[in-house]
N, C-alpha and C positions, 0 to 999 in steps of 0.2 A: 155745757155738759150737764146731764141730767143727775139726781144724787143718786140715781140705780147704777149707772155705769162705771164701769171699775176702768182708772188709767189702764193702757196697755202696758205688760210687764210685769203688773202685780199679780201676786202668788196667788194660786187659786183656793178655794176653802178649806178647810182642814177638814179631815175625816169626821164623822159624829153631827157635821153642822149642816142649814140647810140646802147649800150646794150643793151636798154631795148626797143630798135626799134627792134632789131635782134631777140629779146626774144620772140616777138610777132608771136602766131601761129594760126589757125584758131580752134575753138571747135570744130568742128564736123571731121574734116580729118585732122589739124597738118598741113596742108601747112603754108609755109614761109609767111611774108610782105602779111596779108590779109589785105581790103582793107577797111572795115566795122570794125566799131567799137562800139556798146554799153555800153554806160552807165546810170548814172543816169536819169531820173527817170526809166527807165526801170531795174536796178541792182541796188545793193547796194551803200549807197556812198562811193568813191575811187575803186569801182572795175567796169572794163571795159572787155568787152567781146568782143573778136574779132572774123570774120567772112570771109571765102574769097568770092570773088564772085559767083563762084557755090551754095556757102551755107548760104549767108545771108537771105536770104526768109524764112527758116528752122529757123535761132536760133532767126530773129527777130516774127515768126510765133509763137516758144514755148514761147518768152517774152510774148511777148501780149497777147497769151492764157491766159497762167499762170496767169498775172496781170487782166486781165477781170473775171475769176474765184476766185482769190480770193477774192475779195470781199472789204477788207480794206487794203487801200492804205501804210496803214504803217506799216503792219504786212509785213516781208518778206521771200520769202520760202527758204528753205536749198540749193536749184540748183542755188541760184545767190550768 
């Protein structure tokens, strides 16, 4: 077994480290290292939504919809 490979079973990285840099994919296409990031108040709290450059206009366009339409700021919808 090579020293990159982590036994099966073992926890996966803790937030802030670099796994969870690499984990990071864009919503709309899946690309690697996007560059955008949303979160609170636009999402829920602890959840961030990433975005690459081609596509941040799009996911920050349905944030902002969404939250101008709904209406009450502390109600949150099921897409975030």
């Amino acid at each position: 077994m090579s020293s990159n490979c982590r036994p099966t079973g073992e926890a996966e990285p803790p937030l802030g480290s670099i796994g969870e840099y690499e984990a990071r994919r864009c919503a709309i296409c899946g690309a690697k290292y996007p560059s955008f990031g949303f979160g609170p108040p636009m999402t829920r709290p602890g959840l961030t939504i990433w975005a690459c450059f081609a596509h941040w206009k799009d996911v920050e366009r349905q944030l902002t919809g969404w939250r101008q339409a709904g209406g009450n700021p502390d109600v949150w919808g099921t897409l975030l």
